[in-house]
N, C-alpha and C positions, 0 to 999 in steps of 0.2 A: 395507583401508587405501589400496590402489594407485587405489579407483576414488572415493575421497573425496578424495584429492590430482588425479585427475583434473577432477571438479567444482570444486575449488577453481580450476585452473588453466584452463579450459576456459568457467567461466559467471562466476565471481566479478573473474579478471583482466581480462578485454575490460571489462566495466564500468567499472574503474579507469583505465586506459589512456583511454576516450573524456574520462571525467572531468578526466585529466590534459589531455587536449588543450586539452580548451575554458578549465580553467583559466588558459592559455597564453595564448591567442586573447584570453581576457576580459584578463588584462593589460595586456595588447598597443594592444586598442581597446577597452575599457571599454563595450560593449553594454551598454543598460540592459533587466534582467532581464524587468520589468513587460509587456516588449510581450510576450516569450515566453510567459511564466505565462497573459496572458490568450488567446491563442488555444489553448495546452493545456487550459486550463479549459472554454471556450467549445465548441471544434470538435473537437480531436484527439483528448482522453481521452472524450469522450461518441461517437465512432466505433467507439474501443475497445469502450468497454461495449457496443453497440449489436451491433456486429460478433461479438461473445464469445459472446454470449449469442446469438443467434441460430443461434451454430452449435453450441452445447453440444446436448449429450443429456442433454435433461432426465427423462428418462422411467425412467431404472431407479431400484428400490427405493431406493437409498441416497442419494437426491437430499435427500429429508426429513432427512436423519439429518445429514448435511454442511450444508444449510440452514440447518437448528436450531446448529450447532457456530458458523457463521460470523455469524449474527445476535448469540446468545446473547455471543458473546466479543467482538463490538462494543460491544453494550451494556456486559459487565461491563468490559471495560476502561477506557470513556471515565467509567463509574462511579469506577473506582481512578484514575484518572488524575485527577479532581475530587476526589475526598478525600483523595486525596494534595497536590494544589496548595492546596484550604483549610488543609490541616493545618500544613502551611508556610508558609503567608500569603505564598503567592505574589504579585505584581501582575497585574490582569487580564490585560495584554500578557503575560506569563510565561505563566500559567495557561492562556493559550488554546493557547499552543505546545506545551505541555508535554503537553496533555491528544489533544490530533492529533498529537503525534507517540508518544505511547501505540497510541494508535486505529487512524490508518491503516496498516496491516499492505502492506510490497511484498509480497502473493500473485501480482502478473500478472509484470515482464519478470526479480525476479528467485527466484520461487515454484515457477512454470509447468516453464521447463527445468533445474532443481534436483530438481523431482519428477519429473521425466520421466529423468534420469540415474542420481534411486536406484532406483526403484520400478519402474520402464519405460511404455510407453505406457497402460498402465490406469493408472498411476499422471498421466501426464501430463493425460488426462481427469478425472481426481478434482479434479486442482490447479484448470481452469478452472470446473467448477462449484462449486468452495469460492469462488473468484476472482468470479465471476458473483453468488453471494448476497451476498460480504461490497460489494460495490461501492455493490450498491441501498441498504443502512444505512451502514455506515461512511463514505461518502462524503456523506451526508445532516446524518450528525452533526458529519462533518470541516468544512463549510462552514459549520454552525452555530456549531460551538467557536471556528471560525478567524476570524470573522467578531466576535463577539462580545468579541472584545477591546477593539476600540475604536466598538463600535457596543451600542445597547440589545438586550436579548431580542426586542422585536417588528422589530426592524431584521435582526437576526441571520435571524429566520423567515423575512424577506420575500426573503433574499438566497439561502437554501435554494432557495425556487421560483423564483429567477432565474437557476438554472445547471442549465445544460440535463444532464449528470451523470445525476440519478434517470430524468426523464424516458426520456433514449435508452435505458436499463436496462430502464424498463418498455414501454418500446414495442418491443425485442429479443424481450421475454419476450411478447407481446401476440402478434409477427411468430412466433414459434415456435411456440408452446401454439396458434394457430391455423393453422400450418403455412399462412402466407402467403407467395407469391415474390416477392422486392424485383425491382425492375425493373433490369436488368445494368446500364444505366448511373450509377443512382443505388447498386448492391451495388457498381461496382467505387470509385466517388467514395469513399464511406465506408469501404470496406478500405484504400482509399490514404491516407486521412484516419486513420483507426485506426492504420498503420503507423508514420505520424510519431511518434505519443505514446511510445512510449519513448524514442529517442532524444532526443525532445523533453525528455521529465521528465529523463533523463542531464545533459544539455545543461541545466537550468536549474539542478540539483545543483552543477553546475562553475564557475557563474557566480555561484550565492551564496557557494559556496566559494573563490571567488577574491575575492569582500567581507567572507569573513571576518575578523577579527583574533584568533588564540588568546588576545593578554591580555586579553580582553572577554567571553570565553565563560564565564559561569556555572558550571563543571566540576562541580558537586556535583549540580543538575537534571539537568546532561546523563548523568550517569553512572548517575542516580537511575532516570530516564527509558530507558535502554539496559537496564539491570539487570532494573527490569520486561515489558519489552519481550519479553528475550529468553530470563527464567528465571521470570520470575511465571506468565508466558503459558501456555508447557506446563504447567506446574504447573496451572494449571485448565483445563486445555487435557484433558490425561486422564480425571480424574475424568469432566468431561462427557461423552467419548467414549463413556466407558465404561458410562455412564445409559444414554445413548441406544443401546446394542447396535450401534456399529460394530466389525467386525471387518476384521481383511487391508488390503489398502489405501487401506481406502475411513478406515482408523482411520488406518494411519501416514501419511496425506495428511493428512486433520485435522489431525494434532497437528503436523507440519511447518509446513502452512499457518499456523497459529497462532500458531507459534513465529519467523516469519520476521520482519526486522529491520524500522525505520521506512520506511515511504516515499516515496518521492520527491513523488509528490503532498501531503507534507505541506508543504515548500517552495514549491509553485504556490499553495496556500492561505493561507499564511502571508505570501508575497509579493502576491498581488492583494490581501489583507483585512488590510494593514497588522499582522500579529500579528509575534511576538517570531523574525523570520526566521534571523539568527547561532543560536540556538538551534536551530530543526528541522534547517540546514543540519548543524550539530554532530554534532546526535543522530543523524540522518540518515547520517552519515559515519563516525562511531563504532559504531553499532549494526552495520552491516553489514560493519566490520572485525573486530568482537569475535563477529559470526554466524560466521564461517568456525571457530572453534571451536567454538560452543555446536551448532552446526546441522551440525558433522559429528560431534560426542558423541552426538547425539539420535538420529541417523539410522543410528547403529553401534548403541546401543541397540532399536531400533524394528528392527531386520535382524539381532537377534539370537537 
């Protein structure tokens, strides 16, 4: 219990606190959000991925096995998150919110040192190659969902190949699998460029949050949306595991990584592709207040 209240205090408060700040700051002088979102989208999170992935170990056995977990649970989510929004007859701008903030899982700034505080460094390793496969789909689909609110299906597609995201992923995994050396000064440009993206995704969390208004927030989606998110997940989150023969903690990384709240990237998306922004900020906010219980239940269970 002493080292779940540590986690809590140690990865989940620093978040909050930076959060706090910029909410402040955004008061203060009203920054407009859009300029951030687009270089997070553009340059910093496609450093990330590039940078991640390049440096994972892709090579032992359980790489298939956590591969298949983080695809598989893209797809099925953004599936339940779509027949959840028709079944409700959502509004596109809803539905496209609703369904990315299903989808995008925070596995990287707040996954990575969660898994590495229960589980320890093999467990920290597990987090970035579940982190590394769900990026190349989930973020593939998050641009499509996010985009497709207020734009057609083939406009949605074209927006997909127009963020650089998949690409850097696949050209990390290209750089690995062929164990190619970046050149020092274009590896140190891109780690430094990789570095910003969290604080950066933090930082644009705090600025739609500070455009929030709570009497305007839809509470039944957003609650709807947090509930799936963070008790459907595991719930298919095991069974799968458990097809696929993961055992130790290449299993309770899975089901953790799975199970972790909405992400911040669903706010960058939501904000550059005009979707239902107050909403992911919400869910985004909520989901990862209401994770500090669900995700230290899970992880007492999984350690026991």
């Amino acid at each position: 219990m002493s080292e779940l209240l540590s986690i809590m205090l140690n990865v989940i408060s620093p978040i909050f606190i930076i959060i706090g700040v910029v909410v402040l700051i955004s008061r203060r002088f009203h920054p407009d959000p859009r300029g951030l979102s687009t270089f997070l989208i553009y340059l910093f999170i496609p450093s990330l991925a590039f940078t991640g992935i390049t440096q994972a170990d892709l090579g032992g056995s359980n790489v298939l096995g956590l591969a298949a977990v983080a695809v598989t649970m893209s797809l099925v989510m953004s599936l339940v998150g779509l027949g959840v929004s028709r079944l409700l007859c959502f509004d596109r701008r809803l539905e496209s919110a609703f369904v990315i903030s299903i989808l995008l899982v925070n596995a990287a700034n707040y996954g990575i040192p969660l898994n590495r505080f229960a589980f320890g460094p093999d467990g920290e390793r597990q987090a970035i190659i579940y982190y590394v496969m769900s990026v190349m789909v989930g973020n593939s689909l998050g641009v499509f969902f996010a985009s497709r609110g207020t734009a057609t299906v083939k406009e949605a597609v074209l927006n997909v190949l127009k963020v650089p995201i998949t690409f850097a992923a696949l050209a990390g995994l290209a750089v690995n699998l062929a164990d190619i050396t970046v050149p020092l000064p274009v590896e140190r440009a891109i780690g430094v460029l990789g570095q910003a993206s969290v604080p950066g995704m933090l930082a644009l969390l705090g600025l739609k949050l500070a455009e929030t208004h709570i009497r305007h927030i839809r509470w039944r989606p957003v609650l709807l949306a947090t509930g799936i998110r963070l008790v459907i997940a595991p719930l298919i989150a095991f069974p799968l595991a458990m097809l696929l023969g993961l055992t130790g903690v290449t299993f309770q990384v899975a089901i953790v990584q799975s199970s972790m709240p909405t992400a911040v990237l669903a706010n960058a998306l939501a904000t550059q592709f005009n979707a239902d922004t107050e909403f992911t900020s919400a869910t985004t906010l909520v989901s990862t207040l209401v994770s500090i219980i669900t995700l230290s239940i899970l992880i007492a269970l999984l350690t026991a």
